[in-house]
C-alpha positions as CSV (number, residue, x, y, z in Angstrom):
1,X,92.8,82.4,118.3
2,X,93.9,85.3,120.5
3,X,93.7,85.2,124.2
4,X,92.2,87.8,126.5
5,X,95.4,89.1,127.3
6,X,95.8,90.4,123.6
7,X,92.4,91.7,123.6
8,X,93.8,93.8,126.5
9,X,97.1,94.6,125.2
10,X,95.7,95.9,121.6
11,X,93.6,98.4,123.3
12,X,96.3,99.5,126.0
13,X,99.6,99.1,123.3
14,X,97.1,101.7,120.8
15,X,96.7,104.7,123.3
16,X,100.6,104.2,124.7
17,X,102.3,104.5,121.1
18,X,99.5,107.5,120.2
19,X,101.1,109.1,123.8
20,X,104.3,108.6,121.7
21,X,104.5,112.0,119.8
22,X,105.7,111.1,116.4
23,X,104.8,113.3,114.5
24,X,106.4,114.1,111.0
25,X,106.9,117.5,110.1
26,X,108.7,116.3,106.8
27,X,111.7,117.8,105.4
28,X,113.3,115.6,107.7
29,X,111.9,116.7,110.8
30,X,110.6,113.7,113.3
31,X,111.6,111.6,115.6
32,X,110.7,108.5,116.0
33,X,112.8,106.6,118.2
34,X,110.7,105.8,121.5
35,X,108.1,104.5,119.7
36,X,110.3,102.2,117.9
37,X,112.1,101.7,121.5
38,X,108.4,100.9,122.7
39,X,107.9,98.2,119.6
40,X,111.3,96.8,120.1
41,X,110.8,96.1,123.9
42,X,107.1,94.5,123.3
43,X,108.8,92.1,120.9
44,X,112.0,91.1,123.1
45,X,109.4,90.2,126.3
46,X,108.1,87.8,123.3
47,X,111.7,86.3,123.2
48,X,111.8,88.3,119.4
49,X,115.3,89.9,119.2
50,X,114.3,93.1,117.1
51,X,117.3,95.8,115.5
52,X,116.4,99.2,115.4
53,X,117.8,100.7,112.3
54,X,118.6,104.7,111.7
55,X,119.5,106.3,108.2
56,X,119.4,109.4,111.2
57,X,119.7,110.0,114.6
58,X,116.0,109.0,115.9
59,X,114.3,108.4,112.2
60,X,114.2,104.7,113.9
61,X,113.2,101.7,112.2
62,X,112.4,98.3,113.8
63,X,112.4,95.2,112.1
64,X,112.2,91.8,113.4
65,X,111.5,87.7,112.2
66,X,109.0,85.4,113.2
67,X,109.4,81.6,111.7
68,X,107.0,79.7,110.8
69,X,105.8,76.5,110.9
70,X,106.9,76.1,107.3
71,X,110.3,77.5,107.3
72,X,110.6,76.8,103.5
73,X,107.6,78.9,102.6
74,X,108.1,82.5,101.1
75,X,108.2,84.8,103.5
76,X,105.2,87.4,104.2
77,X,106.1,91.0,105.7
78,X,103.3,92.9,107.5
79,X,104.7,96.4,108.0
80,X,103.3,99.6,109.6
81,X,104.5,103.2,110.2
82,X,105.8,104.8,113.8
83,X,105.1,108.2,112.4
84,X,102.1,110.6,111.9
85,X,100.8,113.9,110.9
86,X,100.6,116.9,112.5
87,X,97.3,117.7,114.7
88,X,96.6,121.0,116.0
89,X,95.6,120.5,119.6
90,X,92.5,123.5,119.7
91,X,90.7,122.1,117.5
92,X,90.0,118.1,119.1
93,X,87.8,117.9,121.5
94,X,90.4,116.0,123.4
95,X,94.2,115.8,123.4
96,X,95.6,114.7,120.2
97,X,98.1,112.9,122.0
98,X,96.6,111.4,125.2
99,X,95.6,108.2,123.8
100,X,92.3,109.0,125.6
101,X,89.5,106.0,126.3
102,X,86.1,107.1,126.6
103,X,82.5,105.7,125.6
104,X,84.0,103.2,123.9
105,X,86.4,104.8,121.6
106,X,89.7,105.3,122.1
107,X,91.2,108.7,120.5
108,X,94.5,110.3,119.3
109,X,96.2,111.1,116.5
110,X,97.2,107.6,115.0
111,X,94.6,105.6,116.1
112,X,93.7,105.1,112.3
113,X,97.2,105.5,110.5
114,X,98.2,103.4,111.9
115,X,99.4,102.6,115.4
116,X,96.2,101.1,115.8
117,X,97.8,98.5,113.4
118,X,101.0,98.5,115.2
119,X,99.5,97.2,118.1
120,X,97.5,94.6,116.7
121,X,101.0,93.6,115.1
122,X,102.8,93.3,118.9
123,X,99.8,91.5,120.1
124,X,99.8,89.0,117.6
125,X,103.0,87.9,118.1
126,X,103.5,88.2,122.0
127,X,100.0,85.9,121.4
128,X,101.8,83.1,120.0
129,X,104.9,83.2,121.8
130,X,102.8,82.8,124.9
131,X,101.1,79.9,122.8
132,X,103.6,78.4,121.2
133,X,101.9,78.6,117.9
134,X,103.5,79.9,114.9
135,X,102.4,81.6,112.0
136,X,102.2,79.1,108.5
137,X,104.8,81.1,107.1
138,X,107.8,83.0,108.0
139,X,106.8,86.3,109.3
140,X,109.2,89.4,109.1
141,X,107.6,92.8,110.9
142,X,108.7,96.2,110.4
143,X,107.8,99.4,111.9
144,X,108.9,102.6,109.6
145,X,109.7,106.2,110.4
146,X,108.8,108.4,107.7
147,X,105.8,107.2,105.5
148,X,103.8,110.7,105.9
149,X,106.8,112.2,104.2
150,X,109.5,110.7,101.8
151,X,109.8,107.7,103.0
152,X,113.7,108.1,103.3
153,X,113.9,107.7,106.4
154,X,112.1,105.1,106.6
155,X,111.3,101.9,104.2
156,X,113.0,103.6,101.8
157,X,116.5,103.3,103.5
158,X,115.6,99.9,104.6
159,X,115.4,99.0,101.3
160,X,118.0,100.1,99.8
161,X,120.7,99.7,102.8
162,X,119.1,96.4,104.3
163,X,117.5,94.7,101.8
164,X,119.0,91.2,102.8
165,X,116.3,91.4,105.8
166,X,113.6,91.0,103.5
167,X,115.3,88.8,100.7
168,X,112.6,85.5,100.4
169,X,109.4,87.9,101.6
170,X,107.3,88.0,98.1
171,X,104.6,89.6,99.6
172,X,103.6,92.2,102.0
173,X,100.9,93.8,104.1
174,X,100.0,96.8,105.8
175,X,97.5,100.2,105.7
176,X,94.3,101.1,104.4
177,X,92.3,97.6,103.7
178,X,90.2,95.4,105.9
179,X,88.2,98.4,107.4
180,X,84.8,98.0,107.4
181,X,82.8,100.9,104.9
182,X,79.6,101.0,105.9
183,X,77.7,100.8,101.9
184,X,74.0,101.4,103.0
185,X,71.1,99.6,103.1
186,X,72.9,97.3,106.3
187,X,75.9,96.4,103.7
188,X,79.2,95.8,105.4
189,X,81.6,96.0,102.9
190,X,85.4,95.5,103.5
191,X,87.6,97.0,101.0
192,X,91.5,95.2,100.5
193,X,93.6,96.9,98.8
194,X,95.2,95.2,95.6
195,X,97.0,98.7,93.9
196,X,97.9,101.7,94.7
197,X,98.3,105.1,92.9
198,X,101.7,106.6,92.0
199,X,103.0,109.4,93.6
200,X,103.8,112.7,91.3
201,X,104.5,115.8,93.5
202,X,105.4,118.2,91.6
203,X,107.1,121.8,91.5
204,X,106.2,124.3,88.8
205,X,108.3,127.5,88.0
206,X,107.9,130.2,86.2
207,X,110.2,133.0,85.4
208,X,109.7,136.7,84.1
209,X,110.8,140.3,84.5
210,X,110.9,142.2,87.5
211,X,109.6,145.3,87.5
212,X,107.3,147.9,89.5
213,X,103.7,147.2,89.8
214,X,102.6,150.2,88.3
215,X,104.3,149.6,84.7
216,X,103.0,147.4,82.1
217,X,104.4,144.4,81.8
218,X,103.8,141.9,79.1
219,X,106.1,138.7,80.8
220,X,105.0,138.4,84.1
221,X,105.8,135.5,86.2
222,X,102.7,135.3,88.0
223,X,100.7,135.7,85.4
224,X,102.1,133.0,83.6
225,X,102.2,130.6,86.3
226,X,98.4,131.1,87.6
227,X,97.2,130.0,84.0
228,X,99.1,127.3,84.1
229,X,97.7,126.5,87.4
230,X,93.9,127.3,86.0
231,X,95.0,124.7,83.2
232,X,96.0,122.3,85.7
233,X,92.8,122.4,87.7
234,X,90.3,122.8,85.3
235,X,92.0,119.4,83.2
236,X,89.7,116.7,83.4
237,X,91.5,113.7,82.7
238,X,90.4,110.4,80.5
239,X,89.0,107.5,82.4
240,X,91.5,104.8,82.4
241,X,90.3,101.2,84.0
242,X,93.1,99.2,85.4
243,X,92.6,95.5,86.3
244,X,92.3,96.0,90.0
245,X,89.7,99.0,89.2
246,X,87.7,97.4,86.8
247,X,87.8,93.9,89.6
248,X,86.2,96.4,92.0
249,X,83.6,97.9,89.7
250,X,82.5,94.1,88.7
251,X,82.3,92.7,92.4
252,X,80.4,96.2,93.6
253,X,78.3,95.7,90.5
254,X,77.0,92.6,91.7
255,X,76.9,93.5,95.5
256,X,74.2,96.3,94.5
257,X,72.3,93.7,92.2
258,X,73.1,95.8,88.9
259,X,75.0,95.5,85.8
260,X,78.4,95.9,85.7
261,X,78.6,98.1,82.6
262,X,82.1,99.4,82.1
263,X,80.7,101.0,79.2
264,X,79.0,103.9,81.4
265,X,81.3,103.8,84.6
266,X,79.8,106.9,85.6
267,X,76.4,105.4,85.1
268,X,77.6,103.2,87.4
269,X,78.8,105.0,90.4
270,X,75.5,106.3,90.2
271,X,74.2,103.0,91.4
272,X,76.5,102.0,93.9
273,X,75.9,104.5,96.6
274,X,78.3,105.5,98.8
275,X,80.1,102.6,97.6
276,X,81.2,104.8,94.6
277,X,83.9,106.3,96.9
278,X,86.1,103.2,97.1
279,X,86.2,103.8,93.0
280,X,85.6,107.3,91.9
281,X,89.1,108.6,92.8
282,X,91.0,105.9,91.2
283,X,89.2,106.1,87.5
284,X,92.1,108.7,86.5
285,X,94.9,110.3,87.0
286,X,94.7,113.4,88.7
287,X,96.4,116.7,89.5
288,X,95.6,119.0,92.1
289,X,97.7,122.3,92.6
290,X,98.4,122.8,96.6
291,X,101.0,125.7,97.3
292,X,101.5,128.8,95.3
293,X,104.6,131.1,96.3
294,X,105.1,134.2,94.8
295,X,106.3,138.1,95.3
296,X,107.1,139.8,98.3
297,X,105.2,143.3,97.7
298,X,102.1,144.2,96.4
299,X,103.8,147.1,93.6
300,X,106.5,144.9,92.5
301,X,106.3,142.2,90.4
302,X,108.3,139.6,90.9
303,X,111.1,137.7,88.6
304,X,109.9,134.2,89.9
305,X,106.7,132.4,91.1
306,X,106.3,128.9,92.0
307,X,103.5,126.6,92.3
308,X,103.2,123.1,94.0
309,X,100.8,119.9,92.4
310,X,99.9,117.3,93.6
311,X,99.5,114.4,91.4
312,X,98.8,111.1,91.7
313,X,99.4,107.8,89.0
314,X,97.8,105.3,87.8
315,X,99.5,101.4,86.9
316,X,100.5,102.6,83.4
317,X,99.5,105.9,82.9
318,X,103.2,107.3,83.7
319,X,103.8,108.3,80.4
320,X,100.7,110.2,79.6
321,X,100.9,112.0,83.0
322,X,104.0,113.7,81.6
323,X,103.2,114.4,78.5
324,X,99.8,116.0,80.1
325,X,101.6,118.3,82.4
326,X,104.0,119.0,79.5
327,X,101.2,120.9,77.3
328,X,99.4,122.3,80.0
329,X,102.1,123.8,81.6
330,X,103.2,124.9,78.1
331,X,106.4,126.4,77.0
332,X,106.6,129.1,79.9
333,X,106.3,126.7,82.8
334,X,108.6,124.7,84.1
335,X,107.8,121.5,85.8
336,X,109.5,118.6,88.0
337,X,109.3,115.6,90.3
338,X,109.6,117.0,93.4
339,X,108.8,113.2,94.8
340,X,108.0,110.3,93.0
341,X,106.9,106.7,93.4
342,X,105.8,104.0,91.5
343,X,102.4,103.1,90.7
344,X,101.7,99.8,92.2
345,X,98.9,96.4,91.4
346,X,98.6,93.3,92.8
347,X,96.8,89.9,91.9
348,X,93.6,89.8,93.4
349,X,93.4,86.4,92.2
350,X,96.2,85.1,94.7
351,X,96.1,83.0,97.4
352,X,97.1,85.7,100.2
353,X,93.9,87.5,99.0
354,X,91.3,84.9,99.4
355,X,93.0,84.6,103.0
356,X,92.8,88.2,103.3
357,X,88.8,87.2,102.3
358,X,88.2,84.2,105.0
359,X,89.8,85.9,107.5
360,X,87.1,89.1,107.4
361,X,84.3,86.4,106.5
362,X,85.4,84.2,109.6
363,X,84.2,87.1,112.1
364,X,81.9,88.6,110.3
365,X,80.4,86.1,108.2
366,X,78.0,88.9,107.0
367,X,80.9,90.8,105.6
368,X,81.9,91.6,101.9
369,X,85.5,91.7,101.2
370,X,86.0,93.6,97.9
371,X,89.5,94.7,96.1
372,X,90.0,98.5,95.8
373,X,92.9,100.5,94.7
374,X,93.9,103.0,96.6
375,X,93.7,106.5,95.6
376,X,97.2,107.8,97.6
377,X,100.1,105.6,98.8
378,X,102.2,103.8,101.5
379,X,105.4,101.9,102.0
380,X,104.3,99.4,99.8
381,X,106.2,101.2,96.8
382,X,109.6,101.4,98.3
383,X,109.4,97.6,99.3
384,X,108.1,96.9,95.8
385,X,111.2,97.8,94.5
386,X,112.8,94.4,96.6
387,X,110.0,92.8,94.2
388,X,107.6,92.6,97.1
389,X,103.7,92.1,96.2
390,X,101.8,94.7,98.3
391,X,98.4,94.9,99.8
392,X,96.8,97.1,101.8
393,X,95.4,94.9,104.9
394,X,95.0,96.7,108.5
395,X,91.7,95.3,109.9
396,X,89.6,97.2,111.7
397,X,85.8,97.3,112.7
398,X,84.4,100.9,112.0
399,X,80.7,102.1,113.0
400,X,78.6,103.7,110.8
401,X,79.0,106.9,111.7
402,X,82.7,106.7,111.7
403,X,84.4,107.0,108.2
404,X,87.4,105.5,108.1
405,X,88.8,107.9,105.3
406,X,87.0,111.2,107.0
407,X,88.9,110.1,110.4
408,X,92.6,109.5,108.9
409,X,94.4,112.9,109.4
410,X,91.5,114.3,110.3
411,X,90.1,115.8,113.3
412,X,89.1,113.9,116.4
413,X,90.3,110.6,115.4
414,X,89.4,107.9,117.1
415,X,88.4,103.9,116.6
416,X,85.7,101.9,118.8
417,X,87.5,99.6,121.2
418,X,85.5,96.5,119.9
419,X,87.0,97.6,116.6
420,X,90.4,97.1,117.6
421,X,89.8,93.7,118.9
422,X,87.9,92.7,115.8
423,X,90.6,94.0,114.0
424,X,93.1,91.8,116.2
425,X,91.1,88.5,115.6
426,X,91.0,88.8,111.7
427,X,94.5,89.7,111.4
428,X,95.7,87.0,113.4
429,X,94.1,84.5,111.3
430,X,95.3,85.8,108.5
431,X,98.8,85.9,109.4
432,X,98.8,82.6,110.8
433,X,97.4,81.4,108.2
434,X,98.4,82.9,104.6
């Protein structure tokens, strides 16, 4: 059990990292190296010797090991991210960056992804070096620059220049699972992530003649491009139920106290109320155009337009994403992988995940843990490639009128105060004891 010091430090370590501006620009452009400073120092006052690791100068990564009571036991990593989007001050109705306590929230840009999680990580273990408990199994922590970008700054250079740090972890936590999603009708359902979809940005070219506005003009780069766009966003794609989806639909099915026919999925959602948002944007692959860039004057046309998509994954759908984008972009469009990462699943049938489950049911025995795949991504896919089984597991106690997904790079983000500590006291008794 955490003490009362913990409770105190989760709240106060939350609004100092959020005073931490870390935000990520991408294309390169953050800095994260006093909020990895920050994380460092918080584990060394625990005794914790932690490196701080750079691919650049202040894309700063922290990673650290915690043994366990069984030393022999595979290894579990529980990583988070330093960095976060941008927020643009004039429109919060406080300082994105204050870290700001009031009426019982605390607010800031990162309060939800995820130095909210961060905290509860430095809590934890400063927690049981004061107690001299230890978790079951080894613990290794790592705090990433980079995720709301490439990731190369971040886990992905850890993984591929420092892999030997995470050599007997097998499994992993970190973002988006554990929250509480408020289902109706009093339900407190707890979504854990058990997947995740693959990332497929894309960039689309087109190329034609140049020419004055005025003329006729028969191979126009624009033109040619915006159809393909149209195509694009006007494609509805086939359902496609992986096993982590389907898991979700069946233990939702019988939450609501209706069939689970996968037969009629959309019949389904229908009955699972706002429940029907952990599922309904993980039933397919999708593509969504984002950034068009063309021309430079309204009476000439221009010789090249481009066009920006993004599109997300499923487990196994790889090769019919690109042979999708390959007849709807047709022979005058060009497209690539502008960034690319692996669809992930994991075993909701493991042991970590019914401790993931006891932990949320321990304090809040009227909680419903349920797997979910998650519609975007996280570090979990660079660390998959060490062969690392990830969930998505950041506790967190969310009011009603609070979405957790509405709130994440949103406006005004903010969590309750009792929802950090909640949040605090399920993940330590998961760590301690998966």
């Amino acid at each position: 059990m955490v003490d009362a010091q913990a409770l105190e430090e989760v709240v106060r370590f939350t609004s100092e990292l959020i005073r931490i501006d870390t935000t990520n620009h991408g294309g390169g452009d953050g800095n994260e190296r006093e909020a990895a400073e920050y994380a460092a120092g918080k584990l060394a006052e625990a005794g914790v010797e932690a490196r701080i690791l750079e691919k650049a100068p202040n894309r700063s990564n922290v990673v650290a090991r915690i043994e366990g009571a069984e030393p022999e036991a595979p290894a579990l990593l529980v990583h988070g991210h330093l960095d976060v989007v941008p927020a643009e001050a004039a429109d919060w109705s406080v300082d994105p960056f204050s870290g700001e306590i009031r009426d019982g929230m605390l607010w800031g840009r990162g309060a939800i992804d995820m130095k909210s999680m961060d905290a509860m990580v430095l809590a934890c273990v400063r927690s049981w070096a004061r107690s001299g408990v230890k978790p079951r199994r080894p613990v290794v922590v790592a705090f990433t620059a980079d995720e709301e970008a490439s990731a190369e700054y971040g886990a992905g250079f850890l993984a591929d220049a420092h892999a030997d740090l995470f050599a007997d972890c097998t499994e992993g936590v970190s973002e988006s699972g554990g929250f509480t999603f408020h289902g109706g009708n009093g339900l407190r359902l707890y979504p854990i992530a058990a997947g995740e979809r693959g990332t497929a940005w894309l960039r689309l070219s087109a190329r034609g003649t140049a020419g004055h506005g005025s003329k006729a003009n028969p191979d126009n780069a624009v033109s040619k491009l915006a159809a393909a766009i149209a195509r694009i966003g006007a494609y509805e794609w086939p359902l496609r139920l992986t096993p982590t989806v389907t898991a979700a639909l069946t233990e939702l099915a019988g939450v609501y106290g209706v069939e689970a026919d996968l037969d009629d999925v959309d019949g389904l959602l229908a009955k699972l109320g706002p429940a029907a948002q952990l599922v309904e944007s993980t039933l397919r692959n999708s593509a969504n155009p984002t950034v068009l860039q063309a021309g430079y004057k309204v009476n000439v046309i221009p010789e090249h337009a481009y066009a920006e998509v993004d599109g997300r994954v499923l487990p196994g759908g790889e090769a019919e994403f690109a042979a999708t984008m390959d007849e709807l972009c047709g022979p005058d469009v060009r497209w690539e992988y502008q960034h690319r990462t692996r669809p992930l699943a994991a075993p909701v049938d493991s042991p970590t995940f019914a401790a993931m489950r006891a932990a949320v049911r321990k304090f809040d025995p009227e909680g419903l843990p349920v797997p979910f795949c998650m519609s975007g991504g996280t570090d979990a896919k660079q660390f998959a490639a060490l062969g690392i089984t990830g969930y998505g597991f950041s506790p967190l106690g969310q009011t009603a009128e609070l979405g957790y997904g509405r709130l994440a790079h949103g406006v005004d983000e903010r969590v309750p105060v009792a929802g950090l500590e909640f949040g605090l006291r399920v993940l330590d008794d998961f760590l301690r004891n998966a």
